[in-house]
N, CA and C atoms as an extended XYZ file, in Angstrom:
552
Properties=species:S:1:pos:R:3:atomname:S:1:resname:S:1:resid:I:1 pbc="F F F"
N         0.846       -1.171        0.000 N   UNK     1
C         0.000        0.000        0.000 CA  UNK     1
C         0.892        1.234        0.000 C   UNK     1
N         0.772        2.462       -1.044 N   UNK     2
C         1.709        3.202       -1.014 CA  UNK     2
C         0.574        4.756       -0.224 C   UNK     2
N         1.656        5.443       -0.155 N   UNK     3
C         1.459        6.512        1.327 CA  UNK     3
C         1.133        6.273        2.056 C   UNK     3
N         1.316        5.432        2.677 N   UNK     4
C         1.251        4.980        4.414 CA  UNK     4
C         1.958        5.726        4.999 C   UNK     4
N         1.980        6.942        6.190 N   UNK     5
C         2.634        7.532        6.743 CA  UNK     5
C         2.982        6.630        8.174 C   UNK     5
N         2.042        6.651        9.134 N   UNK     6
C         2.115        5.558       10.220 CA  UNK     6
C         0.999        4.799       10.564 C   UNK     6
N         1.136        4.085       11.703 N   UNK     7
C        -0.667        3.535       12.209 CA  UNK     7
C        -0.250        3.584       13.640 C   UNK     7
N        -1.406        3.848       13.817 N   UNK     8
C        -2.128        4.183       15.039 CA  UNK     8
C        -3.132        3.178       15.619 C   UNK     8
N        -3.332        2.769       16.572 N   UNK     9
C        -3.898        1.721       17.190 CA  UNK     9
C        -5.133        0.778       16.188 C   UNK     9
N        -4.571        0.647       15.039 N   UNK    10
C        -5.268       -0.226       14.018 CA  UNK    10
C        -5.731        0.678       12.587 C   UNK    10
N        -6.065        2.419       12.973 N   UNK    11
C        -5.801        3.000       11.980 CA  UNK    11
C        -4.995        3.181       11.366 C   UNK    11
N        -4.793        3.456        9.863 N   UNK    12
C        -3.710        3.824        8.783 CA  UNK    12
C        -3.959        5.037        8.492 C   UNK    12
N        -3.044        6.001        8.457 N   UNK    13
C        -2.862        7.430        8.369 CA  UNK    13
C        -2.395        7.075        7.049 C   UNK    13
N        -2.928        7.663        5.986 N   UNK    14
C        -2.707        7.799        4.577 CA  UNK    14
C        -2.402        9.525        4.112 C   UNK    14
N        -1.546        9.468        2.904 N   UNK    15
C        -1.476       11.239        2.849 CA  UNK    15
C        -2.991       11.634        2.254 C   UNK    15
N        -3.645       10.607        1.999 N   UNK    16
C        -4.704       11.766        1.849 CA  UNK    16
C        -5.508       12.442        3.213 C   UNK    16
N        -5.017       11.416        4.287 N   UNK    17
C        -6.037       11.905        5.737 CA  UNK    17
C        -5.119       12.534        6.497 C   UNK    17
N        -3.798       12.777        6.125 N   UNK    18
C        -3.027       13.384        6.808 CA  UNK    18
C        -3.361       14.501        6.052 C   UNK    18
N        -3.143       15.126        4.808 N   UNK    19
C        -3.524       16.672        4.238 CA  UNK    19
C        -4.832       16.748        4.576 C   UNK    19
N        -6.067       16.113        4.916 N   UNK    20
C        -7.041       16.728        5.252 CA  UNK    20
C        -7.132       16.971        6.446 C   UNK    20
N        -6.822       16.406        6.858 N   UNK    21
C        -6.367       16.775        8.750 CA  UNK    21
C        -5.515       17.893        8.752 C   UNK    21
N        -5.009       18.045        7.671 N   UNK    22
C        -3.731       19.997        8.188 CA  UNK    22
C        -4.658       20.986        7.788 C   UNK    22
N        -5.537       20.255        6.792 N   UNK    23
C        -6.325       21.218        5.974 CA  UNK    23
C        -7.433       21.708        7.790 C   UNK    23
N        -8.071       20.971        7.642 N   UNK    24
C        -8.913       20.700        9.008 CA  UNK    24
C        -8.275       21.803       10.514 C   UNK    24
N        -7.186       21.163       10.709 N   UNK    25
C        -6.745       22.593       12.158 CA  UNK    25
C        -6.360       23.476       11.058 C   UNK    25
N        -5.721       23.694       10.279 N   UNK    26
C        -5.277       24.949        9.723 CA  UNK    26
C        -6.761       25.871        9.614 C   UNK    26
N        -8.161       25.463        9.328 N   UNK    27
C        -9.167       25.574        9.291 CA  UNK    27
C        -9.764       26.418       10.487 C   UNK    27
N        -8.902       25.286       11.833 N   UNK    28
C        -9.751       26.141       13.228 CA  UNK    28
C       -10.645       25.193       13.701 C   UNK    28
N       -10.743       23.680       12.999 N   UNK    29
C       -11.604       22.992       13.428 CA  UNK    29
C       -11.065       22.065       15.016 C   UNK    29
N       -11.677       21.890       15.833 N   UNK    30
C       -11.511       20.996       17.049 CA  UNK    30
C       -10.839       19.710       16.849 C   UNK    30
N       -10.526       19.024       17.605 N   UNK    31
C        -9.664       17.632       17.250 CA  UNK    31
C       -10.967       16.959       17.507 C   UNK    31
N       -11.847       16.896       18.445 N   UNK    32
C       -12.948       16.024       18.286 CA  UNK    32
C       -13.661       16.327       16.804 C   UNK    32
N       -13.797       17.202       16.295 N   UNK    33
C       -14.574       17.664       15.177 CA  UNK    33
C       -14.101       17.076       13.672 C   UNK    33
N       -12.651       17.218       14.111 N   UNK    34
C       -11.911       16.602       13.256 CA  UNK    34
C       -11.876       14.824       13.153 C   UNK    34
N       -11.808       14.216       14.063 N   UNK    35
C       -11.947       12.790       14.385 CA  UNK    35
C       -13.356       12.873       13.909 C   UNK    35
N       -14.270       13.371       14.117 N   UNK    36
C       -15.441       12.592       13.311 CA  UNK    36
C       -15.749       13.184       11.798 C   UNK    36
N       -15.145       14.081       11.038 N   UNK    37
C       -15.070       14.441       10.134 CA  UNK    37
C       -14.138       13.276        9.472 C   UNK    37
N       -12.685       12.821        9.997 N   UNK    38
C       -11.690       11.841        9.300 CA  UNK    38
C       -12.750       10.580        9.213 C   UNK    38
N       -13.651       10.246       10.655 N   UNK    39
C       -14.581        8.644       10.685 CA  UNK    39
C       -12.764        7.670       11.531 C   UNK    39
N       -13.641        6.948       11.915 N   UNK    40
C       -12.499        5.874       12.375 CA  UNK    40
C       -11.575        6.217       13.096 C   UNK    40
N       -11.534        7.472       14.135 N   UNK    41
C        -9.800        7.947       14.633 CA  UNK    41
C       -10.973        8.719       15.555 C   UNK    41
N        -9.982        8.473       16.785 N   UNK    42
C       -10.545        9.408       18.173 CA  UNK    42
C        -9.962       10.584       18.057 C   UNK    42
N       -10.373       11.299       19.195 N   UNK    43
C        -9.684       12.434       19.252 CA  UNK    43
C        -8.279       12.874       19.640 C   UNK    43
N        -8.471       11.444       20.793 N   UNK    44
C        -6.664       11.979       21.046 CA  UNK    44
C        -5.846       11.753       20.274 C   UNK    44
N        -6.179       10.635       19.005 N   UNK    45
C        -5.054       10.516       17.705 CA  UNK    45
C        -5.107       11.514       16.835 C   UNK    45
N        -6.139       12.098       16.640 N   UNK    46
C        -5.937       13.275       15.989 CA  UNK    46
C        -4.905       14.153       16.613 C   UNK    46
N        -4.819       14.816       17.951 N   UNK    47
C        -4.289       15.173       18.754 CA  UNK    47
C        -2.584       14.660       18.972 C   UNK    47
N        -2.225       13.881       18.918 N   UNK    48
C        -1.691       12.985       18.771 CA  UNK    48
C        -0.112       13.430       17.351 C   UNK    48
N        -1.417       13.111       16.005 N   UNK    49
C        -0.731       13.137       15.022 CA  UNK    49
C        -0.288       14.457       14.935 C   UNK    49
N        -1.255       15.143       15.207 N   UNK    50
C        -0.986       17.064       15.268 CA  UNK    50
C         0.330       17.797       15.888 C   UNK    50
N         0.686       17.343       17.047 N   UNK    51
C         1.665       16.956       17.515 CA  UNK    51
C         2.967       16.867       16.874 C   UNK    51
N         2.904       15.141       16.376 N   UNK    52
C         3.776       14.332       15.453 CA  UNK    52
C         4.146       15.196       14.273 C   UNK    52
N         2.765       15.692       14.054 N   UNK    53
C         3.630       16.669       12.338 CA  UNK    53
C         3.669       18.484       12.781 C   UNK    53
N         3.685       18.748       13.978 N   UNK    54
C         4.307       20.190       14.422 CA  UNK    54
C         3.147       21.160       14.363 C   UNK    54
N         2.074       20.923       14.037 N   UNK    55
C         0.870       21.229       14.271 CA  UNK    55
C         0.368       22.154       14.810 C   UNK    55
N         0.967       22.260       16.166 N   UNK    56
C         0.288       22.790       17.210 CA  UNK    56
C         0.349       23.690       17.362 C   UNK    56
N         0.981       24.875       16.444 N   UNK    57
C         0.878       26.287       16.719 CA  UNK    57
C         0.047       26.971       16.164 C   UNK    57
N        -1.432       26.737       15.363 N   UNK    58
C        -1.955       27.287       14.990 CA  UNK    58
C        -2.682       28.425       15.529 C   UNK    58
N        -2.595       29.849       14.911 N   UNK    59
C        -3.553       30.969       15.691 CA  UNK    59
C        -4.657       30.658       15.778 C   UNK    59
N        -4.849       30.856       17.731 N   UNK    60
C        -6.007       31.454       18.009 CA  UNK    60
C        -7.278       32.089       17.427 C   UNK    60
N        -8.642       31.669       17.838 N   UNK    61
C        -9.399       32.883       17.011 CA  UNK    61
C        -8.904       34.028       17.989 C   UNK    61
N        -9.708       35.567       17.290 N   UNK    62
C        -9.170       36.401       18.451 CA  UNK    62
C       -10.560       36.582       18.943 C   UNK    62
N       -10.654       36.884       20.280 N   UNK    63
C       -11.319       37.323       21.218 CA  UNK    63
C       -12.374       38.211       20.730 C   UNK    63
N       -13.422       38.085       21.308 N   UNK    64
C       -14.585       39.253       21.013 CA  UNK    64
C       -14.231       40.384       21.609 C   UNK    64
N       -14.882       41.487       21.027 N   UNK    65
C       -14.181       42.818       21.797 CA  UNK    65
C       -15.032       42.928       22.980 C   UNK    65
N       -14.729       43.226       23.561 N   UNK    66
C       -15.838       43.543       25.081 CA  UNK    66
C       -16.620       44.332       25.157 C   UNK    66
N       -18.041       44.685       25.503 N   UNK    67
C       -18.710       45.035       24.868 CA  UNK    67
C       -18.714       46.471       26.341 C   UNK    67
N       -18.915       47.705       25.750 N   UNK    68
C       -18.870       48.927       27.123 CA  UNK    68
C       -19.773       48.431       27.764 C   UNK    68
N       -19.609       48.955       29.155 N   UNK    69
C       -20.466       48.360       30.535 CA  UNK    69
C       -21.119       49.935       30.526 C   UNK    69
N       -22.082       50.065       30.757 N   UNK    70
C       -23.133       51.279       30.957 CA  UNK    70
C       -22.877       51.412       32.713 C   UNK    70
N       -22.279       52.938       32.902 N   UNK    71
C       -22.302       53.090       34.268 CA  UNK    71
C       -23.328       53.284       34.890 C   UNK    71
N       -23.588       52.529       36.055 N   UNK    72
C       -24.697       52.919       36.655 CA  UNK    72
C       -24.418       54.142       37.688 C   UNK    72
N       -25.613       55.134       37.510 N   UNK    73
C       -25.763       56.167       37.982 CA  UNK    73
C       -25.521       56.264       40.109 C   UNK    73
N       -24.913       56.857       40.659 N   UNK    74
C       -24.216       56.917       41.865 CA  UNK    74
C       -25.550       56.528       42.522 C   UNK    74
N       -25.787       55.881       43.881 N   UNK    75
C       -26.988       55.828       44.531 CA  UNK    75
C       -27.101       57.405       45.484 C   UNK    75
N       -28.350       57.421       45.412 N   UNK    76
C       -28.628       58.978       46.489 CA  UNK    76
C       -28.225       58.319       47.573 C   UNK    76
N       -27.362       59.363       48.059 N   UNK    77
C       -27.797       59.000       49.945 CA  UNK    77
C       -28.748       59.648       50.301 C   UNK    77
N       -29.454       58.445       51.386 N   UNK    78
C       -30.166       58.814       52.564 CA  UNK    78
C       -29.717       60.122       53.821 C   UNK    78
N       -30.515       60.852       53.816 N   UNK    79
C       -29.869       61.801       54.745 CA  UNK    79
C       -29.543       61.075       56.421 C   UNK    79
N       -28.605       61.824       56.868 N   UNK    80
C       -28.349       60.606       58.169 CA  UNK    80
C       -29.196       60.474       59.059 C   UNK    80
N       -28.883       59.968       59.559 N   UNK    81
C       -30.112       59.608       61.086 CA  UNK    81
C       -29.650       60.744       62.073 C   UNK    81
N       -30.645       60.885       62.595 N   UNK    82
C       -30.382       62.005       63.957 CA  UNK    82
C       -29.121       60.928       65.063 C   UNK    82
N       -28.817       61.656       65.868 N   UNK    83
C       -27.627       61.048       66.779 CA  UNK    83
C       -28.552       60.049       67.713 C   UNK    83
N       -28.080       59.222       68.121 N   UNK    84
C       -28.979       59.185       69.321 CA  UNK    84
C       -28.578       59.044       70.833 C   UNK    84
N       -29.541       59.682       71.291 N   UNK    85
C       -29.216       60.050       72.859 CA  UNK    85
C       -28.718       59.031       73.650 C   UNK    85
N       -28.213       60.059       74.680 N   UNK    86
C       -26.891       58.810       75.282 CA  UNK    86
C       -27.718       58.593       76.276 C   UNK    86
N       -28.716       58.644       77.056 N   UNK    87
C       -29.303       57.616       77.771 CA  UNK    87
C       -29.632       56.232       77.194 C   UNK    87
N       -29.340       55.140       77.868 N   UNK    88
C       -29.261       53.817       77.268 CA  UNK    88
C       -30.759       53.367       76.702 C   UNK    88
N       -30.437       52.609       75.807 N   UNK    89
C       -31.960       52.069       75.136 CA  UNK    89
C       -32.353       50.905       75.134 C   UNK    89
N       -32.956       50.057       74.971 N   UNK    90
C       -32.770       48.894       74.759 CA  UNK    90
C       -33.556       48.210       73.111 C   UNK    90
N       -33.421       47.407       72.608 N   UNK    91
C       -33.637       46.856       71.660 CA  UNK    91
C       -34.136       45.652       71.469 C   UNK    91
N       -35.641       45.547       71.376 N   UNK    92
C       -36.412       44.110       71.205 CA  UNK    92
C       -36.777       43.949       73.179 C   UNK    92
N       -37.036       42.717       73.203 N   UNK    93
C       -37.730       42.050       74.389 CA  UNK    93
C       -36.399       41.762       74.654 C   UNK    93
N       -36.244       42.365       76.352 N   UNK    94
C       -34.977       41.868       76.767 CA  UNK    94
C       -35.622       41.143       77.957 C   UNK    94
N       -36.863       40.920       78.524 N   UNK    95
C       -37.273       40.469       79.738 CA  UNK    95
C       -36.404       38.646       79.981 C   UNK    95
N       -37.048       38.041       78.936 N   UNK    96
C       -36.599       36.668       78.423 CA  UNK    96
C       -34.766       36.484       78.265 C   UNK    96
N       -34.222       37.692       78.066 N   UNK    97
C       -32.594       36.978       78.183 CA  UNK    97
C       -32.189       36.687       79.506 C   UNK    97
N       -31.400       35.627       78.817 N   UNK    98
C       -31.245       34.954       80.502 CA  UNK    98
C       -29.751       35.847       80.374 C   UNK    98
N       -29.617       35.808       82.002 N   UNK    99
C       -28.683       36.289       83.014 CA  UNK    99
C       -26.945       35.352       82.540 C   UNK    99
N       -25.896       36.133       81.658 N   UNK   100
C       -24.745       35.579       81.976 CA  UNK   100
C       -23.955       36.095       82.546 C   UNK   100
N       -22.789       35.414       82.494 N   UNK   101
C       -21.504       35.777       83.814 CA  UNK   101
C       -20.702       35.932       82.329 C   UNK   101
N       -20.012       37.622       83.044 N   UNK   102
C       -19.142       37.622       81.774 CA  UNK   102
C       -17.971       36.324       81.252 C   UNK   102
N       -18.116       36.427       80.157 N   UNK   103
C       -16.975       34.850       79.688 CA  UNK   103
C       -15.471       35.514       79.884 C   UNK   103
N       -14.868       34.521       80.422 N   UNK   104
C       -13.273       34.738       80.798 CA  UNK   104
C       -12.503       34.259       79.597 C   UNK   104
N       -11.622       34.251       78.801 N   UNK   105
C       -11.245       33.937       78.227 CA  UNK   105
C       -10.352       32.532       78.544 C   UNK   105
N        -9.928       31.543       78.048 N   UNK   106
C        -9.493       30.634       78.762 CA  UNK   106
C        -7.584       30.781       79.199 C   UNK   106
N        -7.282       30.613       79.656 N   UNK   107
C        -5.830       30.567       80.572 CA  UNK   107
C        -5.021       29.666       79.525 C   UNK   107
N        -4.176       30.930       78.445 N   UNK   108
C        -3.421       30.129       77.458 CA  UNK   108
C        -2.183       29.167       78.537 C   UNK   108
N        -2.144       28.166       77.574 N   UNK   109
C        -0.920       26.845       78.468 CA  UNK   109
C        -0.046       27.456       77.986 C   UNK   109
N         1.247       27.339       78.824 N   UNK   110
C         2.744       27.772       78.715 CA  UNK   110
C         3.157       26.815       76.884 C   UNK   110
N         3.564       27.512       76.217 N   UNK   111
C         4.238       27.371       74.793 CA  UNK   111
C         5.467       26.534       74.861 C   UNK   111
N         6.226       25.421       74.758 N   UNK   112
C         7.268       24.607       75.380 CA  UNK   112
C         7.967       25.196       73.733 C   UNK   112
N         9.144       25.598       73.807 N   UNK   113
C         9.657       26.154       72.156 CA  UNK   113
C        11.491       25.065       72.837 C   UNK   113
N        11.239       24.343       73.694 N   UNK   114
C        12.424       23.523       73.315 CA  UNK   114
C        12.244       22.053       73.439 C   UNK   114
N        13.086       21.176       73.501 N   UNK   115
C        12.798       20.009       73.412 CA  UNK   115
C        12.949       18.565       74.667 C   UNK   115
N        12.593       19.629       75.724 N   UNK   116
C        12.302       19.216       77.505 CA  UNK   116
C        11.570       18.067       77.713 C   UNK   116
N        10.181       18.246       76.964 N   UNK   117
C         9.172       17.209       77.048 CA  UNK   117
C         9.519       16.150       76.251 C   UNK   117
N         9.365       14.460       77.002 N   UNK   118
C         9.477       13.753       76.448 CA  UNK   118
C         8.472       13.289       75.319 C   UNK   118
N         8.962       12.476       74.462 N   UNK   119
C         8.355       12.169       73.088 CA  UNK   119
C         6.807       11.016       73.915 C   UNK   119
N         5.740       11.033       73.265 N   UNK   120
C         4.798       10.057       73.804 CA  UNK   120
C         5.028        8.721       73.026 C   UNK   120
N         5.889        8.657       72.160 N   UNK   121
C         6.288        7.295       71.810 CA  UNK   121
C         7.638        8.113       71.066 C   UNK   121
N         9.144        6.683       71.908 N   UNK   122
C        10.129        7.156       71.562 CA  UNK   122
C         9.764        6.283       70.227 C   UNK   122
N        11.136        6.428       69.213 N   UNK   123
C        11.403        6.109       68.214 CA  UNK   123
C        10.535        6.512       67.295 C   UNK   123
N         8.672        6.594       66.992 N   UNK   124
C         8.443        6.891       66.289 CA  UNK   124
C         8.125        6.303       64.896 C   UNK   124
N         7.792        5.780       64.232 N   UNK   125
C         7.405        5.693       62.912 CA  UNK   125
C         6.168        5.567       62.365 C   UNK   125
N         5.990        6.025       61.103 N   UNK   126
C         4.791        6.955       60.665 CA  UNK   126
C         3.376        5.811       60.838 C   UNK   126
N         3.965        5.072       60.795 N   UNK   127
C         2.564        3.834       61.475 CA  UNK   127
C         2.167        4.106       63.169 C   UNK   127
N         2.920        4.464       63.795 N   UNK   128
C         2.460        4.708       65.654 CA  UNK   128
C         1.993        5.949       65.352 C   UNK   128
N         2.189        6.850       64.445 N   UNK   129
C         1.952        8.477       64.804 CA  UNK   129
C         0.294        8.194       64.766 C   UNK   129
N        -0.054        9.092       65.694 N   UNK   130
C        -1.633        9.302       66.422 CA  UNK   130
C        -2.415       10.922       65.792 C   UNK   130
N        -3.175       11.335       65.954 N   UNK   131
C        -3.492       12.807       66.397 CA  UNK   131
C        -2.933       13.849       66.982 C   UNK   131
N        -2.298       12.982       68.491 N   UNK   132
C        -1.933       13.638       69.644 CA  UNK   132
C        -0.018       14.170       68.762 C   UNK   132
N         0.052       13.376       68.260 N   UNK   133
C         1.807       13.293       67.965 CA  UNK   133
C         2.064       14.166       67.145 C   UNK   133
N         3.553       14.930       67.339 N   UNK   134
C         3.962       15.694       66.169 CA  UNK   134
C         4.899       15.405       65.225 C   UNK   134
N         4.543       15.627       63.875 N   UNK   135
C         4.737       14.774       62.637 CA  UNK   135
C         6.127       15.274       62.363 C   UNK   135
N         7.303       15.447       63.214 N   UNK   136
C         8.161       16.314       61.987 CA  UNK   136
C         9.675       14.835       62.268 C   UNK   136
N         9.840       15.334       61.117 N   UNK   137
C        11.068       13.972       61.313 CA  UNK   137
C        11.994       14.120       61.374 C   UNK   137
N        12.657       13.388       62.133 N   UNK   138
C        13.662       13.555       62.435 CA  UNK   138
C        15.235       12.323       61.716 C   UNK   138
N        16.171       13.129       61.055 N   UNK   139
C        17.299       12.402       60.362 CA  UNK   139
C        16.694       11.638       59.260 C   UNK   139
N        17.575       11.328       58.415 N   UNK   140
C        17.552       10.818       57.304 CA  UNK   140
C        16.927        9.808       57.060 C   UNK   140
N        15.545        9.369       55.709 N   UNK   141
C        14.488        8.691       56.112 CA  UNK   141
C        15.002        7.366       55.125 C   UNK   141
N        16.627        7.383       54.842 N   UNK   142
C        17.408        6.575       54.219 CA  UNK   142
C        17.987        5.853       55.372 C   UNK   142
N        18.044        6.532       56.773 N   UNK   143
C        18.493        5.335       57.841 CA  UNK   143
C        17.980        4.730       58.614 C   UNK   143
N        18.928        3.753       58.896 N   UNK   144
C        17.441        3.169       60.078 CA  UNK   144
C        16.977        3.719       61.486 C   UNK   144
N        17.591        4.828       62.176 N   UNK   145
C        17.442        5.631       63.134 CA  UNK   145
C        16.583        6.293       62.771 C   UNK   145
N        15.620        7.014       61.643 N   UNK   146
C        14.444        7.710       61.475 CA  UNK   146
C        13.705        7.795       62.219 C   UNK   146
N        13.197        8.758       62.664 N   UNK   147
C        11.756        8.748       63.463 CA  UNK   147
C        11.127       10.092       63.298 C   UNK   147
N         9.872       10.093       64.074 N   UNK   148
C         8.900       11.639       63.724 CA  UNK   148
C         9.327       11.616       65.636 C   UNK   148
N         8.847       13.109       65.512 N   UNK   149
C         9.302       13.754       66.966 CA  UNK   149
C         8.785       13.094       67.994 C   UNK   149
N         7.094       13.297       67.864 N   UNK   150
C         6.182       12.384       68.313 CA  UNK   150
C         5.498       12.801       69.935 C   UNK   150
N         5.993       14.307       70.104 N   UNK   151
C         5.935       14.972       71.125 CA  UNK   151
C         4.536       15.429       70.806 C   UNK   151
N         3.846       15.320       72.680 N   UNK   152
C         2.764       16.127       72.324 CA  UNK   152
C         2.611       17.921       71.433 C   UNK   152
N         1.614       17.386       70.409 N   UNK   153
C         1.386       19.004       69.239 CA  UNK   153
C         0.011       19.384       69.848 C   UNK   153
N         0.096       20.841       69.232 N   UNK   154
C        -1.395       21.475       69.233 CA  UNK   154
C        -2.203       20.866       68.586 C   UNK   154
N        -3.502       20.976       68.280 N   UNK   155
C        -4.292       20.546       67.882 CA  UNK   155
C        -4.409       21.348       66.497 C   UNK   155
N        -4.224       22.390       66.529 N   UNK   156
C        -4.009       23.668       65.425 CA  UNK   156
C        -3.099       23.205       64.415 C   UNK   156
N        -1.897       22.455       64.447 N   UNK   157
C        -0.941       22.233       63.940 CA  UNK   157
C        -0.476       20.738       63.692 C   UNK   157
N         0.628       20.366       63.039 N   UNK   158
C         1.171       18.946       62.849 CA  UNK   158
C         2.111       18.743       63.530 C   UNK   158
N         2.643       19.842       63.976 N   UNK   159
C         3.907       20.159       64.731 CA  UNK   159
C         3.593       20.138       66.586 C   UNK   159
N         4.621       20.489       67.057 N   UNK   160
C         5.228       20.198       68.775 CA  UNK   160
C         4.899       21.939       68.495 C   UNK   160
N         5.330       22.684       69.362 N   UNK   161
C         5.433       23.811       69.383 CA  UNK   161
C         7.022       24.239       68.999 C   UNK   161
N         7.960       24.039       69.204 N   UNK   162
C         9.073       23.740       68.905 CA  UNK   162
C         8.858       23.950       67.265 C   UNK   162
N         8.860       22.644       67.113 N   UNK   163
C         8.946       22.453       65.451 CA  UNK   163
C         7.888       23.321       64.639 C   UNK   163
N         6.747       23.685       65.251 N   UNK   164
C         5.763       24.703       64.602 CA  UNK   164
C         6.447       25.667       64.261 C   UNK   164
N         7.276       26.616       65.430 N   UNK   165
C         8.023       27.972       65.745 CA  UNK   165
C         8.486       28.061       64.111 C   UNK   165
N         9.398       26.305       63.742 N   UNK   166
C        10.369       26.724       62.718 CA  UNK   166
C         9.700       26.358       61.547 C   UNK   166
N         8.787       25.376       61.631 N   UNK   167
C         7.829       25.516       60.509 CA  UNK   167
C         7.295       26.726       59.632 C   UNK   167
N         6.545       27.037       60.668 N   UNK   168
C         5.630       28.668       60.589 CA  UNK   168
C         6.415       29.558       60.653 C   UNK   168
N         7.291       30.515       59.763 N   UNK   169
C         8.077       31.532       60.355 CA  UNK   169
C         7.235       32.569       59.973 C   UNK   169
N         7.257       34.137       60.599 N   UNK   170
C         6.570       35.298       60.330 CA  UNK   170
C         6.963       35.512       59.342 C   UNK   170
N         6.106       36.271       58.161 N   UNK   171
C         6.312       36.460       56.498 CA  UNK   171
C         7.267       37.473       57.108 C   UNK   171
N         7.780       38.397       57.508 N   UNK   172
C         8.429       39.349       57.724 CA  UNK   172
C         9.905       39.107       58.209 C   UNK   172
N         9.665       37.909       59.039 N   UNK   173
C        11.295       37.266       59.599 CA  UNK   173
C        11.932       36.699       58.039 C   UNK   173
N        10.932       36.024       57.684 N   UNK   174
C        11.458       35.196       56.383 CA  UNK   174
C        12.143       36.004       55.125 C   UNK   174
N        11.529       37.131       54.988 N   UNK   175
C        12.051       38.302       53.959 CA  UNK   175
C        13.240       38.786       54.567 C   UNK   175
N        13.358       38.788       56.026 N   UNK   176
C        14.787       39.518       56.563 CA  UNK   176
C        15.698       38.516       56.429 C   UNK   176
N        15.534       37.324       56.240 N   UNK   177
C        17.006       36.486       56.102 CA  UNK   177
C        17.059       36.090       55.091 C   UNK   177
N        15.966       36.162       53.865 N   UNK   178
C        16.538       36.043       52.669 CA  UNK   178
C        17.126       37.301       52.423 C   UNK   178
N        17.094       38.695       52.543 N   UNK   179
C        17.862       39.323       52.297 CA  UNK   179
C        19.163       39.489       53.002 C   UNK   179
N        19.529       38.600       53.955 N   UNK   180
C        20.609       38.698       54.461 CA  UNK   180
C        21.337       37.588       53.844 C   UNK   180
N        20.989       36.508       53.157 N   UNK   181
C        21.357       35.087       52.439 CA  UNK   181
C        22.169       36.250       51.226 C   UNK   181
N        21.124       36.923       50.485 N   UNK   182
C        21.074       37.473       48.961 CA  UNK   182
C        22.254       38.876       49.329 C   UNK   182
N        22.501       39.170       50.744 N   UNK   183
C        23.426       40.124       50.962 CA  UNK   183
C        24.894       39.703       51.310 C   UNK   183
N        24.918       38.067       51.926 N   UNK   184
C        25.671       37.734       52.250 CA  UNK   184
C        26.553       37.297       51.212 C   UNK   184
């Protein structure tokens, strides 16, 4: 069989379906559009061959122009409200609220930023790690000494407090030592 260019998963690309296929994107037509225009070839072989013969740069249509947005006209303001008087007021049915005790805020726990507290499971590996444990690892996960920290973490975090500190750095600390890296 002469002009056989290649085959493709049981199709034969012939030059006549290869020039109608350049004809076709050169056109602007879709690769699906094109696959059912060729018959017998999906889209991703179209896609595919397009590719294979350098294809793929064909222009864009261009863009519709955008069409002007009609400004809408400023809203009136309302003239303001009178002030209102500083004797207290109340608002709605207050008979029915029940009576609270102002809320205290709760008593933040001391922040541990070194590595005092023992681990809740020594050694560690990523099969024992819990909820409670903090995920950060420790040495090379090429030796057999590996382990995660495994120290009680916040709940907020993956980390110990410790390892959070260096996790999380302030966007502002982080810009000061890359410019001291980029100065150094």
């Amino acid at each position: 069989m002469t002009g056989v260019t290649t085959a493709d998963a049981g199709f034969t690309w012939t030059d006549d379906r290869v020039e109608l296929l350049k004809k076709l994107w050169n056109d602007g037509l879709s690769a699906s559009r094109i696959a059912s225009e060729l018959g017998g070839v999906t889209r991703n072989a179209v896609i595919g061959k397009v590719h294979r013969l350098g294809l793929s740069g064909r222009a864009k249509a261009p863009a519709p122009a955008p069409r002007p947005v009609a400004k809408k006209p400023a809203p009136v303001k309302a003239p303001s409200a009178p002030a209102r008087p500083s004797s207290p007021m109340t608002n709605g049915a207050l008979a029915l609220k029940p009576e609270t005790a102002p809320r205290q805020a709760p008593t933040p726990r001391p922040v541990v930023y070194d590595l005092s507290e023992p681990p809740l499971i020594e050694n560690a590996t990523v099969l024992q790690l819990n909820e409670h444990c903090c995920r950060w690892p420790v040495g090379d996960p090429l030796n057999s000494d590996f382990h995660f920290c495994a120290r009680k973490k916040d709940l907020a975090s993956p980390y110990c407090a410790y390892h959070a500190r260096m996790a999380y750095q302030p966007v502002a600390d982080r810009r000061r030592t890359e410019k001291q890296r980029a100065a150094g």
